[in-house]
Backbone of each chain as ProteinMPNN parsed JSONL, in Angstrom:
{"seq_chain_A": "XXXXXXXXXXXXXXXXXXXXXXXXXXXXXXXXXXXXXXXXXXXXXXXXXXXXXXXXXXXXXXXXXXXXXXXXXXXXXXXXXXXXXXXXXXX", "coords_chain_A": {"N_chain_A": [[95.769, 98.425, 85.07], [95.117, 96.933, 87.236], [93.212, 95.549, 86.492], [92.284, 93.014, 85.95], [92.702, 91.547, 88.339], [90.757, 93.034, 89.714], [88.352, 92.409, 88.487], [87.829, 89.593, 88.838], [87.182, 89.758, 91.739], [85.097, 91.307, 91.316], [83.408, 89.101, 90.174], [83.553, 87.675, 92.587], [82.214, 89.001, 94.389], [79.64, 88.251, 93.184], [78.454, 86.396, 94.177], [76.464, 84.242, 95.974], [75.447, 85.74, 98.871], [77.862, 86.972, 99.564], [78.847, 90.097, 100.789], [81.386, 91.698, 100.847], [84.841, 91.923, 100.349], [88.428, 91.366, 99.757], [91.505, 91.826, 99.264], [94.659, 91.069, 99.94], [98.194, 91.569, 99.791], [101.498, 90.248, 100.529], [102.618, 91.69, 103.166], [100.656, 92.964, 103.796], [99.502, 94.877, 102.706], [96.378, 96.149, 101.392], [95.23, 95.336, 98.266], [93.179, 95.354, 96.638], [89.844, 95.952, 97.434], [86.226, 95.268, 98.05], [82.977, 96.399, 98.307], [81.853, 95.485, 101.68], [84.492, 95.408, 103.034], [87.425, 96.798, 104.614], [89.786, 98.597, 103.292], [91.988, 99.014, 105.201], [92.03, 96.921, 107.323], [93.593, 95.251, 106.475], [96.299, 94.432, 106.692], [95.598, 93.099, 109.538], [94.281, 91.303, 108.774], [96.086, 89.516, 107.149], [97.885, 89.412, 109.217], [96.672, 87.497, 110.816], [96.239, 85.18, 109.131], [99.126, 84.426, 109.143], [99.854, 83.911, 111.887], [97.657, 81.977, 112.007], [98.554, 79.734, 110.411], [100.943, 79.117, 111.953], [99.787, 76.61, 113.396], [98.92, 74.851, 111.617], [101.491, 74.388, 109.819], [102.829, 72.396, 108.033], [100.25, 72.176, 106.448], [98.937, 71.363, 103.367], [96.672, 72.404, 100.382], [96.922, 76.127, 102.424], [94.895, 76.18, 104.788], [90.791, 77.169, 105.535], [90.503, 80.113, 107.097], [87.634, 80.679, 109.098], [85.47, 83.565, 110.407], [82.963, 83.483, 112.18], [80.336, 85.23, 112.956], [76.927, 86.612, 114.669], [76.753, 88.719, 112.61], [77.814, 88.629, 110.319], [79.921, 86.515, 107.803], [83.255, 85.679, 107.95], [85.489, 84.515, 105.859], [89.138, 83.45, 105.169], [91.453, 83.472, 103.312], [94.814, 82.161, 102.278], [96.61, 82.354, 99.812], [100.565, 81.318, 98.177], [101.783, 84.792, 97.403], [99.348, 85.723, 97.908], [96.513, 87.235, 99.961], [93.166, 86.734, 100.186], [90.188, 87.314, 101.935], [86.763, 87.036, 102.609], [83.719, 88.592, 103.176], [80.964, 87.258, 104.308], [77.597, 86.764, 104.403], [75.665, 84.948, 106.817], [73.844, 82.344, 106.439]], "CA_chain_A": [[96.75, 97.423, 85.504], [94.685, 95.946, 88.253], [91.405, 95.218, 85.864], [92.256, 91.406, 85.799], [92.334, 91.352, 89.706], [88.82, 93.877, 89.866], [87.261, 91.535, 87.309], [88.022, 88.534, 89.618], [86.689, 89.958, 92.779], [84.118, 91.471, 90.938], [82.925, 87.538, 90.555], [83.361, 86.784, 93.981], [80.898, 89.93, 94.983], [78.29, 88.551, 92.614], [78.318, 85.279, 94.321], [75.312, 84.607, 96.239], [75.723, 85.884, 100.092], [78.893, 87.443, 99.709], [79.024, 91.364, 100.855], [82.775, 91.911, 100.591], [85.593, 90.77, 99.405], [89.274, 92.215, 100.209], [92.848, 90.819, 98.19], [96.029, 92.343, 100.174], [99.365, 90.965, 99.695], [102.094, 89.504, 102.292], [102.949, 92.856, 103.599], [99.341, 93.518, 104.563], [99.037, 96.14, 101.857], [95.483, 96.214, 100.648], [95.691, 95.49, 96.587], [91.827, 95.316, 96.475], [88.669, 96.079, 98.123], [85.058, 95.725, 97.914], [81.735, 96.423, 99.435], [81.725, 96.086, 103.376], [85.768, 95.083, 103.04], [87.5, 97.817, 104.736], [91.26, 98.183, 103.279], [92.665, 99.075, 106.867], [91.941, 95.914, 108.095], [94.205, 94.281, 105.194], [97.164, 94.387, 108.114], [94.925, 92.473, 110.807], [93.891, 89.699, 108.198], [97.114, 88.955, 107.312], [98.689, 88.307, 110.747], [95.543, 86.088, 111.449], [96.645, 84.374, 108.352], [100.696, 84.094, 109.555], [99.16, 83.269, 112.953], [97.041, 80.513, 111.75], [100.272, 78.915, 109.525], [101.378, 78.312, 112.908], [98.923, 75.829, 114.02], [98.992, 73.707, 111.059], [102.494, 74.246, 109.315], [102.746, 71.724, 106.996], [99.273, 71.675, 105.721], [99.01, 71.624, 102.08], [97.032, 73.33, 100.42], [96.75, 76.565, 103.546], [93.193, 75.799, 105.096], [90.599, 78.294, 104.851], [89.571, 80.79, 107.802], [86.27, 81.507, 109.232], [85.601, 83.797, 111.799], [81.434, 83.574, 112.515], [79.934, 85.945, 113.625], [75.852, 86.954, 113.819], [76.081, 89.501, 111.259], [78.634, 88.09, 108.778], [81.285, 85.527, 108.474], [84.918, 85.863, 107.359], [86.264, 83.293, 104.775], [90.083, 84.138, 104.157], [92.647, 81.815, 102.615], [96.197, 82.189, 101.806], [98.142, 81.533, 98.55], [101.465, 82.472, 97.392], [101.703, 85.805, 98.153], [98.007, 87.065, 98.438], [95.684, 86.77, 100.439], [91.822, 87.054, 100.061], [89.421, 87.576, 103.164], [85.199, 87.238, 102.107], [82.589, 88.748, 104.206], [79.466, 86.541, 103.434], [76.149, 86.797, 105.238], [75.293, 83.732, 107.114], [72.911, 81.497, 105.18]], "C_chain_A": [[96.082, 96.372, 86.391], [93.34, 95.129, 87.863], [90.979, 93.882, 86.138], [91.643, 91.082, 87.212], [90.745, 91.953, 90.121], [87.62, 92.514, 89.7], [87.0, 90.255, 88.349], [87.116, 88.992, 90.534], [85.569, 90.545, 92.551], [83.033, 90.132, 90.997], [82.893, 87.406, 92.057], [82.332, 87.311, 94.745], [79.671, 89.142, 94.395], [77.87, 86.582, 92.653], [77.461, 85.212, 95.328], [75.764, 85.297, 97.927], [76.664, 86.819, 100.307], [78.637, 89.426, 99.596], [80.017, 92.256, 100.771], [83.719, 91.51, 100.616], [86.982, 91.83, 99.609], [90.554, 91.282, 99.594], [93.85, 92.104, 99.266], [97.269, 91.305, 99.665], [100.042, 90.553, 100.804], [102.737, 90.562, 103.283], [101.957, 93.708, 104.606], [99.064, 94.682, 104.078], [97.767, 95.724, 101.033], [95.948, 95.558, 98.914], [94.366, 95.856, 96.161], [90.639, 95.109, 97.395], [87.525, 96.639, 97.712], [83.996, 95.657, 98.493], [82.12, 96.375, 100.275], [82.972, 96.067, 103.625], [86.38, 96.551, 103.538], [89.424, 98.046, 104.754], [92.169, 98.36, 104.308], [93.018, 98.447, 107.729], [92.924, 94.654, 107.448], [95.501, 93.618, 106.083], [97.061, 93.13, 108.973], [94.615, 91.165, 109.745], [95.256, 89.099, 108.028], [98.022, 88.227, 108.269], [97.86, 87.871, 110.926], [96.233, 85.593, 110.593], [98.341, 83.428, 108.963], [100.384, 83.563, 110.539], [98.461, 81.83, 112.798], [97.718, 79.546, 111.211], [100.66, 78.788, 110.618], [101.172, 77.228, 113.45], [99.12, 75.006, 112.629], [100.251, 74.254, 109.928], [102.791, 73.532, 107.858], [101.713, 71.196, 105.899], [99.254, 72.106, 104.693], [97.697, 71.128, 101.453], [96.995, 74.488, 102.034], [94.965, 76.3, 103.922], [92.737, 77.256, 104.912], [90.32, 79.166, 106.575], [88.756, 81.261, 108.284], [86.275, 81.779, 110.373], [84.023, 84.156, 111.879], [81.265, 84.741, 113.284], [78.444, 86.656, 113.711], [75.648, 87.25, 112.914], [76.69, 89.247, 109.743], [79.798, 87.016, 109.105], [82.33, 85.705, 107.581], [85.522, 85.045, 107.353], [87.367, 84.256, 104.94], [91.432, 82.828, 104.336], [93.432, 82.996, 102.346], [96.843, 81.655, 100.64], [98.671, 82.072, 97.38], [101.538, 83.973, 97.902], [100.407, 86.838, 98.259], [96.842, 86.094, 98.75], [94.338, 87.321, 100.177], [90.601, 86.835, 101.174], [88.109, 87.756, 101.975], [84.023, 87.752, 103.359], [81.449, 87.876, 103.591], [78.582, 86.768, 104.969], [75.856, 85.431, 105.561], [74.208, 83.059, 106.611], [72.157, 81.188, 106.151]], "O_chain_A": [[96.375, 95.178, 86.348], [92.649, 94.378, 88.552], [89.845, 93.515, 86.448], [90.543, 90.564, 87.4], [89.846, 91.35, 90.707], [86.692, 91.989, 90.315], [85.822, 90.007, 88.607], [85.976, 88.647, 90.222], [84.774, 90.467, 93.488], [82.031, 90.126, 91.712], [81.888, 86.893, 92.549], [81.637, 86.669, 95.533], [78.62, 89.29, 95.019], [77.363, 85.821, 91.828], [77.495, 86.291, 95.92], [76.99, 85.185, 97.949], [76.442, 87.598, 101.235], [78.319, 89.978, 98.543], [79.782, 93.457, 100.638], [83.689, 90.344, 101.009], [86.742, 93.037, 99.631], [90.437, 90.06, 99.516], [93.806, 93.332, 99.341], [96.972, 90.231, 99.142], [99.502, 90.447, 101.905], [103.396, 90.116, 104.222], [102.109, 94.513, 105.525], [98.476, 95.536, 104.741], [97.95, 95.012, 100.046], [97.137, 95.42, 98.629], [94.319, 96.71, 95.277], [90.546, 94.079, 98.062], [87.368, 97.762, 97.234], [83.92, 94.77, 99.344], [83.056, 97.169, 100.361], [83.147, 96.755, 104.631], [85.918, 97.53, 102.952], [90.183, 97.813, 105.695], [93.234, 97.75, 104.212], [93.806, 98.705, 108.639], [92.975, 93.482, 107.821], [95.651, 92.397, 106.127], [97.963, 92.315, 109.168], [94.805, 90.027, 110.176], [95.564, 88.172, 108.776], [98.609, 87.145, 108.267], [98.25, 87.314, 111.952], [97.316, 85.341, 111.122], [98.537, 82.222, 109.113], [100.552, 82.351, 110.399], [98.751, 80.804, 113.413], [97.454, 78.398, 111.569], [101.076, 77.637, 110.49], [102.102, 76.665, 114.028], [99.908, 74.127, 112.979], [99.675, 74.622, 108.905], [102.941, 74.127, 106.791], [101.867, 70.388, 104.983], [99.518, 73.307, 104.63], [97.326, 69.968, 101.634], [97.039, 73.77, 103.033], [94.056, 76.298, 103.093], [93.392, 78.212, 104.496], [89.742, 78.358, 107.302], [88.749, 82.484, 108.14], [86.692, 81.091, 111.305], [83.818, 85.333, 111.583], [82.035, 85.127, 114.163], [78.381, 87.487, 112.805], [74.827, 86.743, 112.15], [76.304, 89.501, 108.602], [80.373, 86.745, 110.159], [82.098, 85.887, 106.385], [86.138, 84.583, 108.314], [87.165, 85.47, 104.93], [91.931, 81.94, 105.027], [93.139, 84.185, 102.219], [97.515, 80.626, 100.593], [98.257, 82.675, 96.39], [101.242, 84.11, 99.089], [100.325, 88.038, 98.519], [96.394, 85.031, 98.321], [94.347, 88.523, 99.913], [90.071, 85.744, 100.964], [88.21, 88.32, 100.885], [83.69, 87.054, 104.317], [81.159, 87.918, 102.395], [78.92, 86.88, 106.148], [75.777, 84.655, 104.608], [73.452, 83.968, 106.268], [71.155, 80.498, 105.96]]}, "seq_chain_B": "XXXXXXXXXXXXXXXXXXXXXXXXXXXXXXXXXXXXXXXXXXXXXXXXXXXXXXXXXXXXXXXXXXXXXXXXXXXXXXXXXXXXXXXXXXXXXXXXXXXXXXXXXXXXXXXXXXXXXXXXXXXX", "coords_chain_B": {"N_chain_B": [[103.586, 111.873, 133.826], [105.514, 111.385, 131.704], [106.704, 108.838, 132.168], [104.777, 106.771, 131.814], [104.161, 107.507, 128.952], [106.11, 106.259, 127.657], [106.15, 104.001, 128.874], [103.798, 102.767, 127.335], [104.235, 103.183, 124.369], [106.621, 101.328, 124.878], [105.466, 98.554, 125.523], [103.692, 98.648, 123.174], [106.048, 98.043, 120.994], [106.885, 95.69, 122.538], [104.667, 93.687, 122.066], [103.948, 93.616, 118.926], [105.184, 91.942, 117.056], [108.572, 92.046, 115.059], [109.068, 95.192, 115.447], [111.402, 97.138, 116.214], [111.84, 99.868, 116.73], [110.443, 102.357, 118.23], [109.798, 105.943, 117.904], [109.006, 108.914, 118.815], [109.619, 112.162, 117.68], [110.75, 115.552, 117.287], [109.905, 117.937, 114.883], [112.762, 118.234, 113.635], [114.243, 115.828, 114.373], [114.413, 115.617, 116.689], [114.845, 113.278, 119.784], [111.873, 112.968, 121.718], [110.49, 110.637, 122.575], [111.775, 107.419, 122.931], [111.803, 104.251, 122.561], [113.896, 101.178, 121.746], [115.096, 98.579, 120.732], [117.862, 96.554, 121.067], [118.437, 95.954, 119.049], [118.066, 97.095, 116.474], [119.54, 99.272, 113.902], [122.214, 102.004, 114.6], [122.243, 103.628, 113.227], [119.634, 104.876, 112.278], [118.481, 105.189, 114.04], [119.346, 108.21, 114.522], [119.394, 111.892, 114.25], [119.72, 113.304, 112.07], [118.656, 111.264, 110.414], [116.22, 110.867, 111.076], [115.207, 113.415, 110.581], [114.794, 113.92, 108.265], [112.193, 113.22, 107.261], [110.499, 115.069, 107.519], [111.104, 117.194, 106.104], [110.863, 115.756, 103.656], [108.388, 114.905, 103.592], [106.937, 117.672, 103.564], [107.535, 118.551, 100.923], [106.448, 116.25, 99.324], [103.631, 116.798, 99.896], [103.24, 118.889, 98.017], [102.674, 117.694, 95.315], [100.162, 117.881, 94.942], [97.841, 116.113, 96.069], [96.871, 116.461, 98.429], [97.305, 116.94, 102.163], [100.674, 115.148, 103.031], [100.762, 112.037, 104.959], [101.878, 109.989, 105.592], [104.901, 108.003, 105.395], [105.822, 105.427, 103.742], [109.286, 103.644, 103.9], [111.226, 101.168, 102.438], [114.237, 98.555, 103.187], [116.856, 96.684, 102.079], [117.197, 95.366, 105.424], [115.063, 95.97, 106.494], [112.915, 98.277, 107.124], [111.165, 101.22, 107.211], [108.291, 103.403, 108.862], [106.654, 106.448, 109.082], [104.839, 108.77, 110.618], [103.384, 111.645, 110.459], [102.231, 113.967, 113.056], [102.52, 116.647, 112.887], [103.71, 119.238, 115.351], [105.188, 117.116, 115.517], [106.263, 114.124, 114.918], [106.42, 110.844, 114.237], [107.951, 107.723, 114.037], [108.454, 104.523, 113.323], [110.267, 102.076, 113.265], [111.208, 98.323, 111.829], [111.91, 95.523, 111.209], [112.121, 93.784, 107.693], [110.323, 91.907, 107.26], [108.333, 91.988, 108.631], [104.57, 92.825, 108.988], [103.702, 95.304, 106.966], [100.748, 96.803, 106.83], [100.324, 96.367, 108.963], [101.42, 97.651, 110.676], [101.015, 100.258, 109.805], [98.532, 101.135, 110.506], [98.415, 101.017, 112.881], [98.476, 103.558, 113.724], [95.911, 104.635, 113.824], [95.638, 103.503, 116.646], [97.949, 104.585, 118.5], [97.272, 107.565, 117.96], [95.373, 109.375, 119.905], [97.757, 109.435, 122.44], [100.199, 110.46, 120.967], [98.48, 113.157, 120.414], [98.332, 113.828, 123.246], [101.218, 114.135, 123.469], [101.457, 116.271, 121.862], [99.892, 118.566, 122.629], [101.482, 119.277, 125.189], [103.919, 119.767, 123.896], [103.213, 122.147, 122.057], [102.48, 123.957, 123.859], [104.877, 124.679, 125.641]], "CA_chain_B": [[103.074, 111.397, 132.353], [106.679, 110.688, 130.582], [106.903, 107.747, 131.981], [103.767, 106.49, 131.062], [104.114, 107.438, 127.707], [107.131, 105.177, 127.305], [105.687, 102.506, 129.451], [103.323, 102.557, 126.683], [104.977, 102.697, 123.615], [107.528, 100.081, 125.295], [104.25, 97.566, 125.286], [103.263, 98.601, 121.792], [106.815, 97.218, 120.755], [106.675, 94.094, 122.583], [103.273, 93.627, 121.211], [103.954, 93.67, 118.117], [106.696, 91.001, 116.175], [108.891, 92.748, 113.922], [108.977, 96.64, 115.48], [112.569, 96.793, 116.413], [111.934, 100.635, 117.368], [109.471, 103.632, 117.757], [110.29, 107.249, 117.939], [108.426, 110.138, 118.765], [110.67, 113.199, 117.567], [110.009, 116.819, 116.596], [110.795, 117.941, 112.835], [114.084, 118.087, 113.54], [114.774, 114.951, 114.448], [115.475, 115.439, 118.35], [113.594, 112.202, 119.889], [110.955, 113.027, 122.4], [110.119, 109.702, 123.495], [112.784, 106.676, 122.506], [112.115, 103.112, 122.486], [114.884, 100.956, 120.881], [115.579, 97.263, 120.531], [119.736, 96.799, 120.911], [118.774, 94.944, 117.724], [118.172, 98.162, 115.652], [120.759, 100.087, 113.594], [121.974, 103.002, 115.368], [122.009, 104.989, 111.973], [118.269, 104.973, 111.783], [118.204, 106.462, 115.566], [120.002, 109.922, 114.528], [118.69, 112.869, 114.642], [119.983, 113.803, 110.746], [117.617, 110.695, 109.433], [115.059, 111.048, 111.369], [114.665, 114.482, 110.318], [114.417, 113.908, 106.822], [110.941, 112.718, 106.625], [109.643, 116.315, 107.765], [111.314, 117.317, 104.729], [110.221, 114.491, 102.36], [106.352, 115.235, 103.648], [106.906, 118.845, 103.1], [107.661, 118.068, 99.28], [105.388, 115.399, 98.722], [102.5, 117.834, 99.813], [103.071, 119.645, 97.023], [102.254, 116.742, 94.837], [98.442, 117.917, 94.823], [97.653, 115.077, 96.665], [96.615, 116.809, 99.968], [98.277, 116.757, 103.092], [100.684, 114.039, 102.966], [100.472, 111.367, 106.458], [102.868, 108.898, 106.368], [105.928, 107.464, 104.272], [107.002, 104.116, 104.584], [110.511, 103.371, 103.54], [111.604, 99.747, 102.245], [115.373, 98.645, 102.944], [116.738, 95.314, 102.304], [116.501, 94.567, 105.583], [114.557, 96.912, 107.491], [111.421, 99.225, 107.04], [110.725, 103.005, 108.352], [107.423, 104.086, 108.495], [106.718, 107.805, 109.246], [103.91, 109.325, 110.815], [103.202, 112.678, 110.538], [101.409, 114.776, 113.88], [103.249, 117.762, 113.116], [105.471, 119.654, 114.959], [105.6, 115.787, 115.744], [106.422, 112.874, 113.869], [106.13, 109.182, 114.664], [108.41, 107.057, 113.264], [108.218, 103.324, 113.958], [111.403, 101.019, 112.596], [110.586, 97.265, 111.497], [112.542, 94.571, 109.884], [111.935, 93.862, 106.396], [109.543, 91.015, 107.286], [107.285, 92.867, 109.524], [103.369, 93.539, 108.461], [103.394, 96.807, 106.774], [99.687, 96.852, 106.836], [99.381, 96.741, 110.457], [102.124, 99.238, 111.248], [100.173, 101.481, 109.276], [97.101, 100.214, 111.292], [99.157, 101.694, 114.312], [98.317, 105.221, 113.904], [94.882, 104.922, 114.922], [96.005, 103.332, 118.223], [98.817, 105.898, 119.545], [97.0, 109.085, 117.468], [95.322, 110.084, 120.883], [98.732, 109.385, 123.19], [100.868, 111.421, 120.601], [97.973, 114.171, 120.732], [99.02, 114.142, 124.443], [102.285, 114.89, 123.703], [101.556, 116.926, 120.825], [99.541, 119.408, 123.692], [102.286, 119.524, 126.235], [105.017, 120.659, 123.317], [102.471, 123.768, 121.95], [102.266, 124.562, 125.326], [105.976, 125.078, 125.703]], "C_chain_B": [[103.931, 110.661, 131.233], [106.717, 109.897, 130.575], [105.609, 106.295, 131.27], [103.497, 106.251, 129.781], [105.0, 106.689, 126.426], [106.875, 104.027, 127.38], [104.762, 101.827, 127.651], [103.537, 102.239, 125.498], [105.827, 101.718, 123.8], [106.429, 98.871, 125.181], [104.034, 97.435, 124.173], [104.523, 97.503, 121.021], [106.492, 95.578, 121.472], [105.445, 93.5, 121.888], [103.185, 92.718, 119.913], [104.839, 92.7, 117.352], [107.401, 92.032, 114.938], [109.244, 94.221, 114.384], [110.41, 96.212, 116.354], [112.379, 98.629, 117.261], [110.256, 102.199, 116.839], [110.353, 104.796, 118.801], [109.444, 108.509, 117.797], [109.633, 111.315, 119.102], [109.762, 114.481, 117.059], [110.175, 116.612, 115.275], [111.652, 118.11, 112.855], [114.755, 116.957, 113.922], [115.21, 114.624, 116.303], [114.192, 114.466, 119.164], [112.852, 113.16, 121.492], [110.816, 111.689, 123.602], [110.957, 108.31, 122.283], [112.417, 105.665, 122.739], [112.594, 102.213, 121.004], [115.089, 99.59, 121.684], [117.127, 97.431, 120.599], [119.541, 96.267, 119.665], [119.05, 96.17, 116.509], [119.326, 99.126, 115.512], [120.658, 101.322, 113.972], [121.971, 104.322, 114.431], [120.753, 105.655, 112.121], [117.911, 105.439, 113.275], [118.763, 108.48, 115.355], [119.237, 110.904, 113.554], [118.269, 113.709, 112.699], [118.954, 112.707, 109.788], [116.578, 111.062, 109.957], [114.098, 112.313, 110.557], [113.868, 114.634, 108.704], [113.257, 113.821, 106.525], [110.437, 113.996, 106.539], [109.338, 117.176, 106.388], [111.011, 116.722, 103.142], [108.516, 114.64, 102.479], [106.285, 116.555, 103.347], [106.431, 119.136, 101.521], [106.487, 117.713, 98.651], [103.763, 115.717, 98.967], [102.298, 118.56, 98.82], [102.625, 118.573, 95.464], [100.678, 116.821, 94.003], [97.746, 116.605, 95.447], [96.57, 115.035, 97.887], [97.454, 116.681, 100.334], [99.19, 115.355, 103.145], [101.085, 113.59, 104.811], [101.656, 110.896, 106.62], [103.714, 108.696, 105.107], [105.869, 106.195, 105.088], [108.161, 103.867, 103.389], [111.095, 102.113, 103.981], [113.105, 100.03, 102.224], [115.633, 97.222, 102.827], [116.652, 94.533, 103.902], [115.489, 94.935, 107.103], [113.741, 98.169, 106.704], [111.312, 100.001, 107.636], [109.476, 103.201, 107.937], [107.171, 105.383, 109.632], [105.162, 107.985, 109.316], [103.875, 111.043, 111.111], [102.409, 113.445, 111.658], [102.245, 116.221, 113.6], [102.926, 118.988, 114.173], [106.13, 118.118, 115.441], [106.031, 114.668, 114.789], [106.919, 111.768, 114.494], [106.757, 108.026, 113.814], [108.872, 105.514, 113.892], [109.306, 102.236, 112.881], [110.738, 99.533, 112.906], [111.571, 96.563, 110.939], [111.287, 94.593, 108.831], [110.418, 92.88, 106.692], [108.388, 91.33, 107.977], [105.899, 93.362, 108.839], [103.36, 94.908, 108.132], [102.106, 97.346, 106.797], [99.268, 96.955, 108.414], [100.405, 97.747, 111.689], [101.438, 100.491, 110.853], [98.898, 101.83, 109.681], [97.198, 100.957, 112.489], [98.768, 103.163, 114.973], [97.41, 105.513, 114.593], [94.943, 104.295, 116.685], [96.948, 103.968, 119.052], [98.579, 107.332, 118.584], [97.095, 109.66, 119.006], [96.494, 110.381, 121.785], [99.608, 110.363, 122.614], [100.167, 113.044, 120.778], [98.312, 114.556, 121.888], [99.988, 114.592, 124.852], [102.438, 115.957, 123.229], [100.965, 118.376, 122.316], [100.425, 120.245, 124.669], [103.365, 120.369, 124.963], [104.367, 121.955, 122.715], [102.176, 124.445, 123.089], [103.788, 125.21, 125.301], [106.505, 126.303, 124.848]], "O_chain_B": [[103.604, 109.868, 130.351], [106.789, 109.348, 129.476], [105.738, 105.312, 130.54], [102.877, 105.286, 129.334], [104.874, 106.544, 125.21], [107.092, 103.125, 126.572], [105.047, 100.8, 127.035], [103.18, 101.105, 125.177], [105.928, 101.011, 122.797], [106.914, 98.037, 124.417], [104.073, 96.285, 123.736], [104.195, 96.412, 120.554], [105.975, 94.604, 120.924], [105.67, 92.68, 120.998], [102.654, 91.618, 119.764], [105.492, 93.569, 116.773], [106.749, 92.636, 114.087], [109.927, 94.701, 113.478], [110.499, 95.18, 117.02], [112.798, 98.671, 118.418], [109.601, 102.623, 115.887], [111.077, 104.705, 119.793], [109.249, 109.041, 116.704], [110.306, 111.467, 120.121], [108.61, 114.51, 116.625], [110.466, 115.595, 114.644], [111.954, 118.32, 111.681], [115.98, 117.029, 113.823], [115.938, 113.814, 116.876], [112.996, 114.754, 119.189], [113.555, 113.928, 122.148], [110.945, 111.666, 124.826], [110.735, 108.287, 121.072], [112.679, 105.724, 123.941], [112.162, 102.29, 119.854], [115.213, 99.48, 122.904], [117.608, 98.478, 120.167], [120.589, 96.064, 119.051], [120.04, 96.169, 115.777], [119.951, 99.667, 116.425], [119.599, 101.947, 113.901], [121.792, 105.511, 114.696], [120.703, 106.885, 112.105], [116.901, 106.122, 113.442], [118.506, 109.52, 115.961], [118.683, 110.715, 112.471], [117.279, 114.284, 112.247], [118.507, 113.066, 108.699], [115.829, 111.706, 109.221], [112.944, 112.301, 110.128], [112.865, 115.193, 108.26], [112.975, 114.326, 105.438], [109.859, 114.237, 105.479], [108.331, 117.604, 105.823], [110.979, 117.173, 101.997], [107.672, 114.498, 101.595], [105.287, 116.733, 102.648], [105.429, 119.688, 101.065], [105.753, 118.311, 97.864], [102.844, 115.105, 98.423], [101.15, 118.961, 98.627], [102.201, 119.253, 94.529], [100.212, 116.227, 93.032], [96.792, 116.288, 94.737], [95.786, 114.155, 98.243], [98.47, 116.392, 99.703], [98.509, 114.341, 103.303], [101.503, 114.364, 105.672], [102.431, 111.207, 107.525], [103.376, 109.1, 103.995], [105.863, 105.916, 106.287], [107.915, 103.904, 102.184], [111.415, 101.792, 105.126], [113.578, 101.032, 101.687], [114.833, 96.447, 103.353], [116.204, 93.387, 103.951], [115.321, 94.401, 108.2], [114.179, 98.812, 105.75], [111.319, 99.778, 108.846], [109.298, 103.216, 106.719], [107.459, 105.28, 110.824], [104.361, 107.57, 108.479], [104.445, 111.493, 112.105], [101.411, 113.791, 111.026], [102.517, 116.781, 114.662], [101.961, 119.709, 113.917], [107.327, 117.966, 115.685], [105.873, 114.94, 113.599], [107.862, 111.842, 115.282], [106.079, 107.451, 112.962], [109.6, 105.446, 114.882], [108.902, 101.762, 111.819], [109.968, 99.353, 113.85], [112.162, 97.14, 110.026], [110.148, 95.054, 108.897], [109.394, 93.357, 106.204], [107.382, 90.682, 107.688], [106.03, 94.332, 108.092], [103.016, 95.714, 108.996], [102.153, 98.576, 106.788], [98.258, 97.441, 108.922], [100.256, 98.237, 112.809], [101.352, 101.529, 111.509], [98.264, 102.769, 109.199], [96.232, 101.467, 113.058], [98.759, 103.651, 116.103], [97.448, 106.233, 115.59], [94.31, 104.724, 117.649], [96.804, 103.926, 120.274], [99.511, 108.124, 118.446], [98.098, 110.182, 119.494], [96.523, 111.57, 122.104], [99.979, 111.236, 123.399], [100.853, 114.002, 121.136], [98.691, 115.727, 121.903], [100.165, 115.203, 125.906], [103.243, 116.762, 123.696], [101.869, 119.024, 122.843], [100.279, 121.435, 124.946], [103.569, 121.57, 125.139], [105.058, 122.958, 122.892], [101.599, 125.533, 123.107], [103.834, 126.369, 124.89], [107.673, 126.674, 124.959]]}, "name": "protein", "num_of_chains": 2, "seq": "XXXXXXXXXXXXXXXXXXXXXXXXXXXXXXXXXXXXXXXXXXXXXXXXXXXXXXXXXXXXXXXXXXXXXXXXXXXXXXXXXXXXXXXXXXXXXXXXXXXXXXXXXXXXXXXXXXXXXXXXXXXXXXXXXXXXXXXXXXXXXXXXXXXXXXXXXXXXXXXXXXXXXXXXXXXXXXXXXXXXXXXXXXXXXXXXXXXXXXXXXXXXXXXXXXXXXXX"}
């Protein structure tokens, strides 16, 4: 059932930098997780996400998220009802 | 220590957006430690729902599954999720709109505090 979604995030792993890769929904229920992505955290991305829709409201499309950090950085966008968080390795 | 352990859970609620109530009860449903929003329905405070989950994790152990942890229970417009410490259980009320992902997130931050209580009632 979920092959389509795998297959997808499968791509996004085999993009250069990228170490994990995490899809939850608006509930903050995991749907998908891979490599360093840790589905527990599917919760905590989400309210950053709802959190960050505060600060710019009307922006269309939702901007994207990065949270830097030495050892990796965390891409995660919003849209529709799922969200996708990227760990990538800093370049 | 009781109060403490309210103080605390009373924080976790404010904390949080969306948690309308948490409930540390035995398996029968008789609460332990009570915090409650006036917003929350007073159905979902008694002693006869509460209890149910003990019974619904009982079941759903048998499943082959393993031990089962937690339920959560969708309503139109309100959410139960159920934590299991048994002879404890942790049950944390939510509107409908409320992160289910980071209520479930919850556990690892009041495991140790319920272990605290969990201690004092095998003692008894």
């Amino acid at each position: 059932m979920e092959k389509s979604l795998d297959s997808h995030l499968d791509d996004i792993m085999s993009e250069h930098g990228v170490i994990g890769v995490l899809c939850s929904d608006q509930q903050g229920l995991a749907l998908s997780a891979k490599g360093t992505a840790n589905p527990m955290y599917a919760g905590h991305i989400c309210s950053l996400v709802e959190n960050a829709k505060k600060l710019y409201p009307d922006t269309e499309p939702q901007p994207v998220i990065c949270l830097e950090s030495d050892a990796c950085n965390l891409l995660v966008r919003s849209e529709g009802n799922v969200t996708v968080a990227i760990h990538k390795v800093p370049s | 220590m009781a109060e403490g352990i309210h103080h605390y859970f009373e924080e976790l609620v404010a904390k949080h957006e969306g948690i309308l109530a948490i409930l540390v009860t035995d398996r029968d449903g008789v609460p332990l430690v009570k915090v409650a929003d006036p917003k929350v329905p007073q159905n979902a405070l008694r002693a006869s729902f509460l209890s149910t989950f003990s019974t619904t994790a009982e079941q759903a152990s048998k499943l082959g599954l393993s031990k089962n942890k937690s339920i959560v229970c969708f309503f139109a417009s309100y959410q139960v999720v159920h934590f299991s410490f048994l002879p404890l259980v942790v049950s944390i009320i939510a509107t409908s709109q409320a992160n289910t992902g980071l209520l479930l997130g919850l556990e690892k931050e009041f495991e140790e505090t319920v272990k605290a209580v969990k201690v004092v009632v095998d003692g008894v």
